[in-house]
Backbone as XML, in Angstrom:
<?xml version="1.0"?>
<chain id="A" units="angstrom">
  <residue number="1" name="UNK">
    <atom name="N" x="169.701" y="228.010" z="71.483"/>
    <atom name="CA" x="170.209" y="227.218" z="72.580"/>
    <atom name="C" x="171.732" y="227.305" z="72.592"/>
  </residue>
  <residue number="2" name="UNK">
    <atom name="N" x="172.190" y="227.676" z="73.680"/>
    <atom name="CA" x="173.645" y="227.635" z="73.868"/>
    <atom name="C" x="174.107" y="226.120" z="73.745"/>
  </residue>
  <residue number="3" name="UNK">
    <atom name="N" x="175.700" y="225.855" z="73.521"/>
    <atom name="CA" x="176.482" y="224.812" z="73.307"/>
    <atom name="C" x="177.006" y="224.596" z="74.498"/>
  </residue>
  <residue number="4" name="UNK">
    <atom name="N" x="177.273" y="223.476" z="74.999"/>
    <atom name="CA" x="178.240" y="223.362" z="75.960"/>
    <atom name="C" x="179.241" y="222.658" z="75.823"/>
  </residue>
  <residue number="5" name="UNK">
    <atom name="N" x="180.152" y="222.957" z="76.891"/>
    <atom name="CA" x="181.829" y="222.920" z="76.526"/>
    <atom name="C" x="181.648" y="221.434" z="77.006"/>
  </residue>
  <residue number="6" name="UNK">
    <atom name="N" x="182.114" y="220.197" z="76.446"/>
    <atom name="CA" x="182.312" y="218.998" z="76.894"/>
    <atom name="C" x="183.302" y="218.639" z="77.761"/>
  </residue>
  <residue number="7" name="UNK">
    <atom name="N" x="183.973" y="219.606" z="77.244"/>
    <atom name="CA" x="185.197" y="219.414" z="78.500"/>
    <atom name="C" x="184.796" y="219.788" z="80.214"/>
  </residue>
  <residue number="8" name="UNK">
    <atom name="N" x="183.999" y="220.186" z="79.993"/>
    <atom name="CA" x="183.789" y="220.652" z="81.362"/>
    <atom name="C" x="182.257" y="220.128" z="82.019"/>
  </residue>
  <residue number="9" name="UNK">
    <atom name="N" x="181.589" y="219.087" z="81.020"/>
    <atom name="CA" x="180.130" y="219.062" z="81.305"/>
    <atom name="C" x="179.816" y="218.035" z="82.307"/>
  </residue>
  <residue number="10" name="UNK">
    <atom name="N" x="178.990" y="218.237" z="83.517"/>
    <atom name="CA" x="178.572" y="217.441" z="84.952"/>
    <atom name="C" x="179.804" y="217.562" z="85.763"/>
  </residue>
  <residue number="11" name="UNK">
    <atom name="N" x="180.618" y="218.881" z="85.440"/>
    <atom name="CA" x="181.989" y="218.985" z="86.437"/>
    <atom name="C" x="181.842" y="219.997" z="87.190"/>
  </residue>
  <residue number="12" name="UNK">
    <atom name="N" x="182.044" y="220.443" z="88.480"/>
    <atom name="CA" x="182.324" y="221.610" z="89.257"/>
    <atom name="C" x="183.422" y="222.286" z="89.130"/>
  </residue>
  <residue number="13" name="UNK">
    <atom name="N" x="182.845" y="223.757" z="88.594"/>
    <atom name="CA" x="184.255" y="224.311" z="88.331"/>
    <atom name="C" x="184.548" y="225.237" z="89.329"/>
  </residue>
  <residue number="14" name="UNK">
    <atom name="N" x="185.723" y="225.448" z="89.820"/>
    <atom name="CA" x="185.904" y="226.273" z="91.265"/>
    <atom name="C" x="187.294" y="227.143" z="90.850"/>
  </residue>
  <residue number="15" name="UNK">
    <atom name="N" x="186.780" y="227.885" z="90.953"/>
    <atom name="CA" x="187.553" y="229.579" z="90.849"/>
    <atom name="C" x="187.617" y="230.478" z="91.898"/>
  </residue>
  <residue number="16" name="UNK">
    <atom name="N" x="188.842" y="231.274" z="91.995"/>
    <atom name="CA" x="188.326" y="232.249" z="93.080"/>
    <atom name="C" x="188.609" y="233.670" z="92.769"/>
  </residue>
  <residue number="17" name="UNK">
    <atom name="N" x="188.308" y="234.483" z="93.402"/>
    <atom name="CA" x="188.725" y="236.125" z="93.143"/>
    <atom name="C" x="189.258" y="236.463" z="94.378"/>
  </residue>
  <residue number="18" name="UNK">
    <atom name="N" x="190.180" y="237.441" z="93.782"/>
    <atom name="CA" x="191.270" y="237.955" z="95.526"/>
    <atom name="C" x="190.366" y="238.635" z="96.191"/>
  </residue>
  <residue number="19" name="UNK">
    <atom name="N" x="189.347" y="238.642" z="96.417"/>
    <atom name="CA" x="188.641" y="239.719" z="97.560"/>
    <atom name="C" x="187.488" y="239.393" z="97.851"/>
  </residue>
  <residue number="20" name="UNK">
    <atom name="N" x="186.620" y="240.296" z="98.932"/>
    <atom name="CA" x="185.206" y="239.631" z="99.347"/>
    <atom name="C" x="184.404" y="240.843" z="98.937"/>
  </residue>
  <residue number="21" name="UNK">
    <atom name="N" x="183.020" y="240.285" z="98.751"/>
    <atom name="CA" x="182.097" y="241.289" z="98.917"/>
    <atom name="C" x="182.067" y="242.320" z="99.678"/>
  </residue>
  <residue number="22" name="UNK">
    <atom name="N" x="181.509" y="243.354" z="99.441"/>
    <atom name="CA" x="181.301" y="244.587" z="100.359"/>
    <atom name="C" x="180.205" y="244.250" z="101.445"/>
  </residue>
  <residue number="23" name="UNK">
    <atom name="N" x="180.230" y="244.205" z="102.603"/>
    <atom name="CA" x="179.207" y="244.030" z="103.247"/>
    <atom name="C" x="177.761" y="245.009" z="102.674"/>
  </residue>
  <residue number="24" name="UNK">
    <atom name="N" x="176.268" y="244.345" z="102.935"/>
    <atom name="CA" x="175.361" y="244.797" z="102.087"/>
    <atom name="C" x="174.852" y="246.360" z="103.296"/>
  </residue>
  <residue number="25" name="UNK">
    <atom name="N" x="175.820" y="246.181" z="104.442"/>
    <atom name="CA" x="175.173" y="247.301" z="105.126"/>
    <atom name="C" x="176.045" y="248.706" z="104.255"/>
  </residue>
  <residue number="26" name="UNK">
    <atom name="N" x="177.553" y="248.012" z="103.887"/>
    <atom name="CA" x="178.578" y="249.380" z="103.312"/>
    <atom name="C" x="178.031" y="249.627" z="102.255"/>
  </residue>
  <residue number="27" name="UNK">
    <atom name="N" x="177.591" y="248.328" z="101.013"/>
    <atom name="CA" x="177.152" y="248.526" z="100.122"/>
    <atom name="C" x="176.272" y="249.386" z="99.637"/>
  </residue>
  <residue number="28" name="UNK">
    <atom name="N" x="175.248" y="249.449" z="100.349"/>
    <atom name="CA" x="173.664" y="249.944" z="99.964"/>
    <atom name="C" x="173.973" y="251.617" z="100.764"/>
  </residue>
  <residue number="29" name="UNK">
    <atom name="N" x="174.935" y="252.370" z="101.322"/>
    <atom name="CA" x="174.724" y="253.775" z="101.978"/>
    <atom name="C" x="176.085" y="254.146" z="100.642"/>
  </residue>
  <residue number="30" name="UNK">
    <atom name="N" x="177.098" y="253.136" z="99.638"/>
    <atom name="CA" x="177.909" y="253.844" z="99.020"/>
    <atom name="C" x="177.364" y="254.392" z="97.670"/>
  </residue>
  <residue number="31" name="UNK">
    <atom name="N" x="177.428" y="255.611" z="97.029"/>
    <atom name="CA" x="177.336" y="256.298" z="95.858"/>
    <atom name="C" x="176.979" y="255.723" z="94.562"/>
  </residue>
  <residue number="32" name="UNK">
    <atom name="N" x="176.350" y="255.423" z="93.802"/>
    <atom name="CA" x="175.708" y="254.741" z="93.141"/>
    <atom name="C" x="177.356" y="255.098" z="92.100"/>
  </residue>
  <residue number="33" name="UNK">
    <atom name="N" x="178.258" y="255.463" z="91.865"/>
    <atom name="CA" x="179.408" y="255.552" z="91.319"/>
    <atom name="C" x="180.005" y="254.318" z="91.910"/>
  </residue>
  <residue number="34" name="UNK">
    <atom name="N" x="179.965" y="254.632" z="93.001"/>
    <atom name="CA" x="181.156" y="253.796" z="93.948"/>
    <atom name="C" x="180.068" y="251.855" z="93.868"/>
  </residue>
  <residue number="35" name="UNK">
    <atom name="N" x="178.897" y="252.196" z="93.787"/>
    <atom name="CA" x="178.428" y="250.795" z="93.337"/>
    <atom name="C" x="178.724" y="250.454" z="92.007"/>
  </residue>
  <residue number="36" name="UNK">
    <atom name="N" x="178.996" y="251.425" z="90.931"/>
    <atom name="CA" x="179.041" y="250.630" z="89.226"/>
    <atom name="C" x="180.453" y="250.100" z="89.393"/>
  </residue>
  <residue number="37" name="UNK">
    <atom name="N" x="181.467" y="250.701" z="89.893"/>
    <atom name="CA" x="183.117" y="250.431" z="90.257"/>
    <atom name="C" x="182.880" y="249.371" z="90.575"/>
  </residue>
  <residue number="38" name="UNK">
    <atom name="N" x="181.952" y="248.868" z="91.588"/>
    <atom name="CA" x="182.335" y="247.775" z="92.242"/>
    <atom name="C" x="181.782" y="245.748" z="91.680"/>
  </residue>
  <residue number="39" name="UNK">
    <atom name="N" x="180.824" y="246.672" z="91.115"/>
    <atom name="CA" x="179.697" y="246.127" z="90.256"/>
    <atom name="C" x="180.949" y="245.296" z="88.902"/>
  </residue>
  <residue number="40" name="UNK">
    <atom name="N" x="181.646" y="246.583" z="88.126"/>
    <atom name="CA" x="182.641" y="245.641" z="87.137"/>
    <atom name="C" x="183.646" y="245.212" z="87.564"/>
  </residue>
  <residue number="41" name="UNK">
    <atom name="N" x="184.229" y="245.587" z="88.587"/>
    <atom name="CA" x="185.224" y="244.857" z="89.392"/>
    <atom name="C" x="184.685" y="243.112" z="89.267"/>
  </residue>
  <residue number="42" name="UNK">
    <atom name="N" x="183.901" y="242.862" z="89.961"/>
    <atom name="CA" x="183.308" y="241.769" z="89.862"/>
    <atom name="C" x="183.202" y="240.719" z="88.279"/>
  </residue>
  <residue number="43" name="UNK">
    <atom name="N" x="182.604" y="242.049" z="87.696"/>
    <atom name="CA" x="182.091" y="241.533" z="86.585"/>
    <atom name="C" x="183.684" y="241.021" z="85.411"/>
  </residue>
  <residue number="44" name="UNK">
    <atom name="N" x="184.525" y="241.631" z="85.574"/>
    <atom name="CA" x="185.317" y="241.627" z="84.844"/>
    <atom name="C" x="186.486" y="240.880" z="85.508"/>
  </residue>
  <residue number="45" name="UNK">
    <atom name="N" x="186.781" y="240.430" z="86.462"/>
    <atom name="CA" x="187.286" y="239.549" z="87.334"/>
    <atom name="C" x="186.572" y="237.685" z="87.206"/>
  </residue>
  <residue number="46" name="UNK">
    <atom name="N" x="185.456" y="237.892" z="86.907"/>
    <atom name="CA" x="184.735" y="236.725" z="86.764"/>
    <atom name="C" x="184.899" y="236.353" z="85.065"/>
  </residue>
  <residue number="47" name="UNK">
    <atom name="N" x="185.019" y="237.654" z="84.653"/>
    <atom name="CA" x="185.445" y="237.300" z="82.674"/>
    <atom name="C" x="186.083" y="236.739" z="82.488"/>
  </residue>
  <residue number="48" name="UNK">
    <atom name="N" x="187.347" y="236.804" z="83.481"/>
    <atom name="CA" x="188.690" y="236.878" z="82.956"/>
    <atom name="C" x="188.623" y="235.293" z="83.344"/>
  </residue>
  <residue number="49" name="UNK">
    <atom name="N" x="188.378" y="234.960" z="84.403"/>
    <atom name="CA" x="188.108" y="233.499" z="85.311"/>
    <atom name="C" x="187.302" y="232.333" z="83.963"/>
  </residue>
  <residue number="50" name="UNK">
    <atom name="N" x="186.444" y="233.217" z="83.404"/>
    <atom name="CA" x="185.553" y="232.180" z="82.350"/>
    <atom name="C" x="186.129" y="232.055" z="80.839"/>
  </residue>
  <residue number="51" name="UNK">
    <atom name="N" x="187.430" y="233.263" z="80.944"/>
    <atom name="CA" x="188.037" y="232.978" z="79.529"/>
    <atom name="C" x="189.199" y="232.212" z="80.072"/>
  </residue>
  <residue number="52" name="UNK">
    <atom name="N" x="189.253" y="231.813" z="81.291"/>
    <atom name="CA" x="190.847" y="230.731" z="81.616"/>
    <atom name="C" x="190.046" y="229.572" z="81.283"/>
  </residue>
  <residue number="53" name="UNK">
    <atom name="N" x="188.477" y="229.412" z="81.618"/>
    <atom name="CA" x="188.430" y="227.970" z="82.081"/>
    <atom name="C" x="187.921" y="227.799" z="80.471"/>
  </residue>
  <residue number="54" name="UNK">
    <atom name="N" x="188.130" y="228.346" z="79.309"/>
    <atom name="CA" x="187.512" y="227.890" z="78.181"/>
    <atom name="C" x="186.017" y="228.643" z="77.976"/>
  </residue>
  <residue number="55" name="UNK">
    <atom name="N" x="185.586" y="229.405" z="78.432"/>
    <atom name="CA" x="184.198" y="229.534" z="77.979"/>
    <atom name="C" x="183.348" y="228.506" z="78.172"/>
  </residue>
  <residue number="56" name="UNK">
    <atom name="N" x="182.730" y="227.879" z="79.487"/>
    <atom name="CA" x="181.566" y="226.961" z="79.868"/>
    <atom name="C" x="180.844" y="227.740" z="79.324"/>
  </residue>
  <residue number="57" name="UNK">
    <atom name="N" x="179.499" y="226.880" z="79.307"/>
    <atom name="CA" x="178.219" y="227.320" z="79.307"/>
    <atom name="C" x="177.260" y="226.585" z="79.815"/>
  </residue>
  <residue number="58" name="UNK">
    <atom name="N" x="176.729" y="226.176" z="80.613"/>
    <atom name="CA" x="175.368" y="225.619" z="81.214"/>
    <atom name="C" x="173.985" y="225.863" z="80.527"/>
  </residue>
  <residue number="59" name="UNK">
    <atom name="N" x="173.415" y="224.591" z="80.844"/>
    <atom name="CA" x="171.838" y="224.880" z="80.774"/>
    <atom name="C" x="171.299" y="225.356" z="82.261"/>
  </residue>
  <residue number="60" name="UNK">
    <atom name="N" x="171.919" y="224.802" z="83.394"/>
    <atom name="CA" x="171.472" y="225.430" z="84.749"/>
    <atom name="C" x="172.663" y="225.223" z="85.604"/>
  </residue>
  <residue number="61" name="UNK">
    <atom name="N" x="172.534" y="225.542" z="86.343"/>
    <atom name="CA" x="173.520" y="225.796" z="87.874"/>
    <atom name="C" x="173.274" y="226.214" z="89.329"/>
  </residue>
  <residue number="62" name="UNK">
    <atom name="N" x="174.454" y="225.295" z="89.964"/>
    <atom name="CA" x="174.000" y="225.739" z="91.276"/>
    <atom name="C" x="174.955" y="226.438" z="91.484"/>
  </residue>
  <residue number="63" name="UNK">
    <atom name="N" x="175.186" y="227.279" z="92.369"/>
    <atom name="CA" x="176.767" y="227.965" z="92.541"/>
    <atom name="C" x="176.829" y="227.962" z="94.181"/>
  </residue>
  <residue number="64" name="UNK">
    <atom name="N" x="177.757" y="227.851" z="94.889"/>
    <atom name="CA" x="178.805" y="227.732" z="95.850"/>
    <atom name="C" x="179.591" y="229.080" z="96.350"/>
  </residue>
  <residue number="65" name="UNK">
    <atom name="N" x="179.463" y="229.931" z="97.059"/>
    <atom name="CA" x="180.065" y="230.986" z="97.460"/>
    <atom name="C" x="180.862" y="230.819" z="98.340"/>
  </residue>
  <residue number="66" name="UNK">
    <atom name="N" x="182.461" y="230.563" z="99.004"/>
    <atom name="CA" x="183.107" y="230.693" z="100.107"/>
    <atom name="C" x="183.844" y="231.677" z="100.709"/>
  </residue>
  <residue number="67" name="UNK">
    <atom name="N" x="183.257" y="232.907" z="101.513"/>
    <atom name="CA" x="183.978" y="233.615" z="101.740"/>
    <atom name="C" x="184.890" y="233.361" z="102.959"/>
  </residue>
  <residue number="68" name="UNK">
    <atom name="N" x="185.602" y="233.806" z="102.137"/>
    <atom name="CA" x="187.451" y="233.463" z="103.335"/>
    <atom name="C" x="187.777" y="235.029" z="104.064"/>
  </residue>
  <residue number="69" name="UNK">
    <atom name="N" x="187.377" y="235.383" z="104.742"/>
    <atom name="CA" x="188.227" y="236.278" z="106.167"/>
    <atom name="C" x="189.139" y="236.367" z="106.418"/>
  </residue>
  <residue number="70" name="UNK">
    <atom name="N" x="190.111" y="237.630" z="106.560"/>
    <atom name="CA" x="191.614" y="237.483" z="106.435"/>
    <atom name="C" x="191.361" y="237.108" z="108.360"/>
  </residue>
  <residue number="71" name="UNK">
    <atom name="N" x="190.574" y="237.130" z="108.761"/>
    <atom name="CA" x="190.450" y="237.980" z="110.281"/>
    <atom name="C" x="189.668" y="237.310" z="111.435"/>
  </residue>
  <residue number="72" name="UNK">
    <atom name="N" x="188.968" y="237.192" z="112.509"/>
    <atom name="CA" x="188.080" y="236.579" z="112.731"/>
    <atom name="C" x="187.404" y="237.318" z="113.404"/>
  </residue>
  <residue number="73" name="UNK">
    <atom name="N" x="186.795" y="238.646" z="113.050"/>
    <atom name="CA" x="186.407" y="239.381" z="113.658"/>
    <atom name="C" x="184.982" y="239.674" z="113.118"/>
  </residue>
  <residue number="74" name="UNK">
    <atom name="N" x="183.769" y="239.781" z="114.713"/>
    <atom name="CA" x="182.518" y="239.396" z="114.288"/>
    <atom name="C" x="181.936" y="240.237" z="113.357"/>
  </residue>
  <residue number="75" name="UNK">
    <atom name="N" x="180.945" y="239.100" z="112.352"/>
    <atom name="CA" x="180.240" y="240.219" z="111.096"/>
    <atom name="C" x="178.937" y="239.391" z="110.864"/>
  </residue>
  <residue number="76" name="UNK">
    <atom name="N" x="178.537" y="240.572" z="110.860"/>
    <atom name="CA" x="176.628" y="239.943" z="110.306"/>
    <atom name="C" x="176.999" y="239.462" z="108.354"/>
  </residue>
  <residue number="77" name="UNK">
    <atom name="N" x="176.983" y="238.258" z="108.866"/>
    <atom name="CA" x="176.979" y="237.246" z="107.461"/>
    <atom name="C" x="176.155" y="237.138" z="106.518"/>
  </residue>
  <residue number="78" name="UNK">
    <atom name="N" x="175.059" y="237.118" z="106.800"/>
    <atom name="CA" x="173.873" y="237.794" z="105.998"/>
    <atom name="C" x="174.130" y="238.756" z="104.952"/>
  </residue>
  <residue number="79" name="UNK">
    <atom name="N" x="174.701" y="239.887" z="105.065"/>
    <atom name="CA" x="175.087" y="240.813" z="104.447"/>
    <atom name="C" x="175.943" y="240.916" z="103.708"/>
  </residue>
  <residue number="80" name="UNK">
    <atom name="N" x="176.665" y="239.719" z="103.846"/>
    <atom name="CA" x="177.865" y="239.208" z="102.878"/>
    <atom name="C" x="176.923" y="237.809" z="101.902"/>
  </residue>
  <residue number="81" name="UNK">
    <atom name="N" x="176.069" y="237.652" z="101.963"/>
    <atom name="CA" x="175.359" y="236.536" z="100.897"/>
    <atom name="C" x="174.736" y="237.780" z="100.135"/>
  </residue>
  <residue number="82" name="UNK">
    <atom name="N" x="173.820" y="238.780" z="100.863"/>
    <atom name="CA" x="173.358" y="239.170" z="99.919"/>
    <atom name="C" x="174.438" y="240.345" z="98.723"/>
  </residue>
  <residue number="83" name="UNK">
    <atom name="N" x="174.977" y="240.837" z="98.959"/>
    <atom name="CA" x="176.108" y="241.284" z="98.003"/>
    <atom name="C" x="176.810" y="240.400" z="97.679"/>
  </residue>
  <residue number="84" name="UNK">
    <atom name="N" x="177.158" y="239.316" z="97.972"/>
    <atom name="CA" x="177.788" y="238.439" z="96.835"/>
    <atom name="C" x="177.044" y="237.486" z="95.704"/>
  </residue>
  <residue number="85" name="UNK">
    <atom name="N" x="175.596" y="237.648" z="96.551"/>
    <atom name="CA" x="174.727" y="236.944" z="95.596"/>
    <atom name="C" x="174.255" y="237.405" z="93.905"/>
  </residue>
  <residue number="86" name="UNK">
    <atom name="N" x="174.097" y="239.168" z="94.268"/>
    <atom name="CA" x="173.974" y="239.778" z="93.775"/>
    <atom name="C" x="175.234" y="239.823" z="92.812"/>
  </residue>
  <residue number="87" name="UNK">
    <atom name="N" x="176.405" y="240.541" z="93.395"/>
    <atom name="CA" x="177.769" y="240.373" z="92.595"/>
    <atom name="C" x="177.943" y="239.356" z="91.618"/>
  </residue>
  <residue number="88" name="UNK">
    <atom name="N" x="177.774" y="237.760" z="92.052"/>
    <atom name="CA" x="178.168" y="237.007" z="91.520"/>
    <atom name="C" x="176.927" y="236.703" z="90.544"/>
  </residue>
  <residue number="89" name="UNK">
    <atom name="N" x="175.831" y="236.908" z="90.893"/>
    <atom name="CA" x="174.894" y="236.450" z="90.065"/>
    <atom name="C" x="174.815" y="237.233" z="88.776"/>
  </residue>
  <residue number="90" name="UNK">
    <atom name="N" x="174.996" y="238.412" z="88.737"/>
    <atom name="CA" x="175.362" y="239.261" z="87.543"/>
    <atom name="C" x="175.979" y="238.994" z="87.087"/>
  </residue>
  <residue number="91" name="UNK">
    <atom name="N" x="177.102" y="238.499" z="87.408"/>
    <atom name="CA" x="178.486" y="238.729" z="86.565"/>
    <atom name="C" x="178.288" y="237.205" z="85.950"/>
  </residue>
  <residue number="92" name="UNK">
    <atom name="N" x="178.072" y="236.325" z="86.548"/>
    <atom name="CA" x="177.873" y="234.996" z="85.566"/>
    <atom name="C" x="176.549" y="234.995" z="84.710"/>
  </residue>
  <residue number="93" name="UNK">
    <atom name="N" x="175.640" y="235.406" z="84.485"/>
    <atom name="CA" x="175.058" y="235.448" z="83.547"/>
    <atom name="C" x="175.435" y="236.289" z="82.382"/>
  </residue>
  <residue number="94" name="UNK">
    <atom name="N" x="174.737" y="235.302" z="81.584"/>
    <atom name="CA" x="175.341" y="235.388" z="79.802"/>
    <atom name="C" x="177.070" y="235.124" z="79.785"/>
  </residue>
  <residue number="95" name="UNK">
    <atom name="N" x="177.521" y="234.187" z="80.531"/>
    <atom name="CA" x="178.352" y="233.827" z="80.591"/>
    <atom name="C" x="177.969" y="232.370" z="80.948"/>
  </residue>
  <residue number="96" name="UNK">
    <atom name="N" x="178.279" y="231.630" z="81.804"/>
    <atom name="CA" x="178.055" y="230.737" z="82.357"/>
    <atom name="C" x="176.497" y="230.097" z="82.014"/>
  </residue>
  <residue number="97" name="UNK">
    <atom name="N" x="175.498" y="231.098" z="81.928"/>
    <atom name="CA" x="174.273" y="230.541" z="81.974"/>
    <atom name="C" x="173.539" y="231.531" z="81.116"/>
  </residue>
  <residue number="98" name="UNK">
    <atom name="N" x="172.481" y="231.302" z="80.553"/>
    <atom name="CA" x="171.865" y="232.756" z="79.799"/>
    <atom name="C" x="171.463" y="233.262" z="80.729"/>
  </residue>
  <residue number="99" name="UNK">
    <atom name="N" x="170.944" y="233.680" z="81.786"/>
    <atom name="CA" x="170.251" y="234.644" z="82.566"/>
    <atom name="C" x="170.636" y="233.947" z="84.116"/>
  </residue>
  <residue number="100" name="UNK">
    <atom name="N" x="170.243" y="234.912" z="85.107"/>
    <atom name="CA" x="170.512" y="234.492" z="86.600"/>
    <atom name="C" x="168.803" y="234.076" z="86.820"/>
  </residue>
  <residue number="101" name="UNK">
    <atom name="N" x="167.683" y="234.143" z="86.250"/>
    <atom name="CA" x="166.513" y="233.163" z="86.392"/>
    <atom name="C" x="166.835" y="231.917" z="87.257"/>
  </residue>
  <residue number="102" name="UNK">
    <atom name="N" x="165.649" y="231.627" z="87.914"/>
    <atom name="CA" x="165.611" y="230.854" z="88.584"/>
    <atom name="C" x="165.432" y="229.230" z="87.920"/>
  </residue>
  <residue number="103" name="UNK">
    <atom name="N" x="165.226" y="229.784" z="86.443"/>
    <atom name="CA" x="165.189" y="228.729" z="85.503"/>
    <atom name="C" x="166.656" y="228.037" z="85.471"/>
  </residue>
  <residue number="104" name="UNK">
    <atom name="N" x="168.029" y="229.320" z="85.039"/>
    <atom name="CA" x="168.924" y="228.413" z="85.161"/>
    <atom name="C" x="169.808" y="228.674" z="86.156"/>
  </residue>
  <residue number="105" name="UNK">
    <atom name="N" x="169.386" y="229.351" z="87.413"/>
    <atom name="CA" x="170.434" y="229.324" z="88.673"/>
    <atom name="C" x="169.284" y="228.336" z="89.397"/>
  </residue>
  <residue number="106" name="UNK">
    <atom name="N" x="169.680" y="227.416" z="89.912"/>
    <atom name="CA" x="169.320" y="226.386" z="90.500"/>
    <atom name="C" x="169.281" y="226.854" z="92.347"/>
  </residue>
  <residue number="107" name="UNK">
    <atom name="N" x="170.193" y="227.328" z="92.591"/>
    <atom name="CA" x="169.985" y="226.873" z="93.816"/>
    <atom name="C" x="171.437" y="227.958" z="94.554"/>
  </residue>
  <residue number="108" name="UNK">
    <atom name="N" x="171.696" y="228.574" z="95.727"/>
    <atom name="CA" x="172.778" y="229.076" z="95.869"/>
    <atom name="C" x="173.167" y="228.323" z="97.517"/>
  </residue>
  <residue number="109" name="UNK">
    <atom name="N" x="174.163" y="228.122" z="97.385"/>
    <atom name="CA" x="175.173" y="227.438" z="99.080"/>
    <atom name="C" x="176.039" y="228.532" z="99.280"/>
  </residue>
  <residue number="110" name="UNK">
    <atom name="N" x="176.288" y="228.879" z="100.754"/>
    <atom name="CA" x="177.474" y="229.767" z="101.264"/>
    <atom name="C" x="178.403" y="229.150" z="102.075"/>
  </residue>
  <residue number="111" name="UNK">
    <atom name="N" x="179.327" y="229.284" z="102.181"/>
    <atom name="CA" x="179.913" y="229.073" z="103.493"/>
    <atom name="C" x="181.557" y="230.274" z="103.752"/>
  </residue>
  <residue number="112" name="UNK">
    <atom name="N" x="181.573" y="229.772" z="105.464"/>
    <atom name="CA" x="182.924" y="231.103" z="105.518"/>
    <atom name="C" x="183.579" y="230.544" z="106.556"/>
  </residue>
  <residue number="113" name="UNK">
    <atom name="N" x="184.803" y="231.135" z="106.179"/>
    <atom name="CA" x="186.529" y="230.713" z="106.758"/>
    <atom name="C" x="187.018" y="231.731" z="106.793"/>
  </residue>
  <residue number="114" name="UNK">
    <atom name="N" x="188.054" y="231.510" z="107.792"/>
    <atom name="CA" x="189.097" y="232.245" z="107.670"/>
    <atom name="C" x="190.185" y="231.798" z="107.419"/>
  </residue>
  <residue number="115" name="UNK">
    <atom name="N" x="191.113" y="232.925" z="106.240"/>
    <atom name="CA" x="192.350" y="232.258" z="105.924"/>
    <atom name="C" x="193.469" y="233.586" z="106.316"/>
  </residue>
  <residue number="116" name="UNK">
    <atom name="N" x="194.413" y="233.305" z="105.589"/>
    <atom name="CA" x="195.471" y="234.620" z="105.761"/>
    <atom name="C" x="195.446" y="235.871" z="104.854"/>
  </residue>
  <residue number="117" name="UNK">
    <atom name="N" x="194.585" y="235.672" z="103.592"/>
    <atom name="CA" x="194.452" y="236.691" z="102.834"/>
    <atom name="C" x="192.516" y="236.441" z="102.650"/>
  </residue>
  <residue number="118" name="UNK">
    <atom name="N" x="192.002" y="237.702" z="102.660"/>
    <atom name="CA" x="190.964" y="238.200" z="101.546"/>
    <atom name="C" x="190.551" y="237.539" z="100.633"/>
  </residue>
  <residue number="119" name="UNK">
    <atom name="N" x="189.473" y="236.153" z="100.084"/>
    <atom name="CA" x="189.318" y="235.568" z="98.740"/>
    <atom name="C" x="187.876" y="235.391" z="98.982"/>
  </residue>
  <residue number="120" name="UNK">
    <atom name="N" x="187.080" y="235.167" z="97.687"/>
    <atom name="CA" x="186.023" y="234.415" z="97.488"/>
    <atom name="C" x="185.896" y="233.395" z="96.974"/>
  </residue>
  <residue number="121" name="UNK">
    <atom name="N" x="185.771" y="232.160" z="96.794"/>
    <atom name="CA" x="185.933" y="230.955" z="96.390"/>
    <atom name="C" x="184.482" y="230.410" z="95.351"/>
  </residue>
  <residue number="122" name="UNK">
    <atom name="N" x="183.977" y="230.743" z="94.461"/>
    <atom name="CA" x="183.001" y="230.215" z="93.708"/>
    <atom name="C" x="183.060" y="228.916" z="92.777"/>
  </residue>
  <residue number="123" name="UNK">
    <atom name="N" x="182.329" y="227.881" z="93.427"/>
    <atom name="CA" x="182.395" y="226.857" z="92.811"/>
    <atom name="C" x="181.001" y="226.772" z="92.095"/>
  </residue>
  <residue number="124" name="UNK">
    <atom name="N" x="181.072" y="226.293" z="90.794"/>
    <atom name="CA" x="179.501" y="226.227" z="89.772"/>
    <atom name="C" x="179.200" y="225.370" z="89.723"/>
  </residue>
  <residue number="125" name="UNK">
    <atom name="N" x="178.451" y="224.468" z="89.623"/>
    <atom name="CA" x="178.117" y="223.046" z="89.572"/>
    <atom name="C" x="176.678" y="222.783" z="88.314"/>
  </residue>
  <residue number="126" name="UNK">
    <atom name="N" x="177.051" y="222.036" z="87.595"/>
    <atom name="CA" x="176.044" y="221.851" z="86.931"/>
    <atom name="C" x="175.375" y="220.973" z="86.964"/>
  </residue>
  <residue number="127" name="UNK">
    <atom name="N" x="173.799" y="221.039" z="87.107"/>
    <atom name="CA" x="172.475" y="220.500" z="87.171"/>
    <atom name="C" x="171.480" y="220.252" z="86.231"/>
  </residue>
  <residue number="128" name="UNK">
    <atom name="N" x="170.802" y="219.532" z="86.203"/>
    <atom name="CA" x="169.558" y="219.683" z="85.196"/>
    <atom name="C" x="168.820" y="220.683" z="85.574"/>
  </residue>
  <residue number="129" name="UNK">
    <atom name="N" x="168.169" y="221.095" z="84.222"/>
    <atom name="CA" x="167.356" y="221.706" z="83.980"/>
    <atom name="C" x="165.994" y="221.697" z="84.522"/>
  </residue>
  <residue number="130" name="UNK">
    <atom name="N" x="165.196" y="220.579" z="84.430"/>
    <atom name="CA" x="164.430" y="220.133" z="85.106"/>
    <atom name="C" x="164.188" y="219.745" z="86.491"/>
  </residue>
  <residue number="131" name="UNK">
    <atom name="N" x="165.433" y="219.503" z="87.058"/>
    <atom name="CA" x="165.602" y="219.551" z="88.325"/>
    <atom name="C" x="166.159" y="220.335" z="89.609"/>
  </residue>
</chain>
């Protein structure tokens, strides 16, 4: 059984990364190269985010996705949950949670803005286990 950080326990922790997902239509036609690139980008951007905040660890979680638009120009949104779901759900497990299971990812929320720069906004929230 993992430990958890007290400092941080029944708190929402909200982080962001400078950029957005690849849309899942660019995603899924680019080079299975050009997906592992993009794949640790993520992954190692979210490391770096979980060694600022101390190393959490959860028994479960819900997580919070906000993608911010430098732009307001129309996009099938859909396609931006599912590559960020994916993105983010990898990269926080065995970090944040032992596995992306539905045991301890609870539940996922999106929402989207536009700001002046490119960001993703992930907030984690921790939940019971049982619930």
């Amino acid at each position: 059984m993992r430990r958890k950080n007290k400092a941080t326990e029944g708190k929402t922790l909200t982080f962001s990364v400078p950029f957005l997902p690849p849309s899942f239509n660019a995603y899924r036609r680019c080079h299975w190269a050009v997906v592992r690139r993009e794949e640790k980008r993520w992954k190692e951007c979210i490391y770096f985010r979980w060694l600022e905040l101390k190393r959490p660890r959860y028994e479960a979680i819900r997580v919070t996705l906000d993608f911010c638009f430098p732009d307001r120009r129309n996009r099938d949104l859909d396609n931006y949950l599912a590559t960020g779901s994916k993105l983010v759900g990898d990269a926080i497990k065995g970090l944040f949670i032992p596995d992306d299971s539905p045991l301890y990812l609870k539940g996922w929320s999106f929402g989207f803005y536009f700001r002046s720069s490119p960001e993703t906004i992930i907030k984690i929230e921790e939940v019971r286990k049982d619930g």
